[in-house]
Steps between C-alpha positions, in 0.01 A plus 500: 500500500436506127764662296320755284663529138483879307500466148632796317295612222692671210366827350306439209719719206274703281642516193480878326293502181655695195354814442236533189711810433848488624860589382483202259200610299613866503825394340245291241277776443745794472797345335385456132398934530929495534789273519295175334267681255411291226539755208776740588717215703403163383386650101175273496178558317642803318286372145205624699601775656599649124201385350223662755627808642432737252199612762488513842108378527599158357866450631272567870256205371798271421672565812231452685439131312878398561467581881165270494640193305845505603397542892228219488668264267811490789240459741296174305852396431615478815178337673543201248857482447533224696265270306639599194708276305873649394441370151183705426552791748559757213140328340332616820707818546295577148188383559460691856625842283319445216166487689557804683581668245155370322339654777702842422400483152133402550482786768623745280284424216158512736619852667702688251507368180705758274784402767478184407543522153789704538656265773368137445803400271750598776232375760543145349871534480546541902483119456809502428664765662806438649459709813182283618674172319829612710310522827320182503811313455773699697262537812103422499678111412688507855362740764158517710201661331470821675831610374498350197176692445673809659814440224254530219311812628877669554611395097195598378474845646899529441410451103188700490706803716730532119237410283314810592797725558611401145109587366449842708822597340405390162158621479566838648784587241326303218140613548540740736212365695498247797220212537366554133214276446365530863284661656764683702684663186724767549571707173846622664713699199343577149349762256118567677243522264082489519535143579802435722597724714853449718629590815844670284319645195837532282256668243434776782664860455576547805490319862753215568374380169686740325816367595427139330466670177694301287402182692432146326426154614737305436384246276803212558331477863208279358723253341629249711865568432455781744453249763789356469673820567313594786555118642876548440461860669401352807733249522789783458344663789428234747851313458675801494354604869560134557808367316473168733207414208778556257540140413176391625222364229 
């Protein structure tokens, strides 16, 4: 009789993809909000956040152009960075950012152009900021795209998060309004008048107004000094609820 041979067939092991969304990119996401956030923890990009956060409506616009540039430039970054030779990488780095942030600039000046008067200096400057500079290099330049793109999203909305902390702050005790120049203005705390009318009418008799009497704006809020208090603030707060950060920068 024939012998008949059995051949064993091994499994075929399926390998688990990564999540889009997993523990990893939380940590990337959330992180810079807290322990790794660029201004109160690592102090970067503070020239900005002193020059535009005198108002809320344009500290929102400028956040909202960080997130853009610094999340796509990790993302370009890291789909080319290994074609990219080490000599010239910072040369590319700057190329990719600077034509984003044409596209931010161009953008602004077709849809809302008194924005970007106010803004297109410090627009042009996010060339060179250090957060989106710092990025590119310490992680777009060695990890996949997804994450790397995930990285800049996180550091961008971690700066924006204090840039417009710093600017509600600032405008409501300086102006005592929030979102002045947008449509959405709120006139907040003032003297009413036939004009301008506010929700605390410190002009008013009586009412809650009344009690705000003797209230001013405080006029050192609009100068970028008070920033720089309000930064330092912060950074009292957080690494005193977290004195681990102590000697992190």
């Amino acid at each position: 009789m024939a012998e008949t041979t059995t051949t064993e067939t091994t499994p075929e092991v399926i390998k688990e993809k990564d999540p889009l969304f997993g523990k990893a990119e939380k940590k990337l996401l959330l992180d810079p909000l807290g322990d790794t956030n660029p201004i109160t923890i690592q102090v970067l990009g503070i020239c900005s956040a002193l020059a535009v956060t005198s108002l809320v409506y344009p500290s929102v616009v400028m956040a909202i152009a960080v997130v853009f540039v610094c999340g796509f430039s990790s993302l370009f970054t890291s789909l080319v960075r290994n074609k990219i030779p080490k000599q010239v990488r910072m040369i590319v780095q700057l190329v990719i950012i600077a034509t984003l942030v044409t596209i931010v600039e161009l953008t602004l000046k077709r849809f809302n152009y008194p924005i970007y008067k106010q803004l297109s200096v410090y627009i042009g400057l996010i060339i060179t900021n250090c957060i989106v500079m710092g990025r590119l290099e310490a992680y777009a330049m060695a990890n996949r795209p997804w994450r790397a793109f995930v990285d800049g999203l996180g550091n961008g909305v971690g700066y924006g998060v204090i840039l417009i902390m710093v600017a509600v702050i600032r405008e409501i005790f300086g102006k005592g309004t929030l979102f002045a120049g947008s449509p959405i203005q709120i006139n907040i705390i003032g003297a009413s008048n036939d004009e301008i009318g506010y929700l605390i009418n410190t002009a008013a008799e009586s009412g809650i107004g009344s009690l705000f009497a003797g209230y001013y704006n405080n006029n050192l809020m609009v100068l970028p000094a008070a920033a720089m208090f309000i930064i330092g603030i912060f950074i009292w707060i957080q690494r005193s609820y977290r004195p681990t950060l102590v000697d992190v920068s």
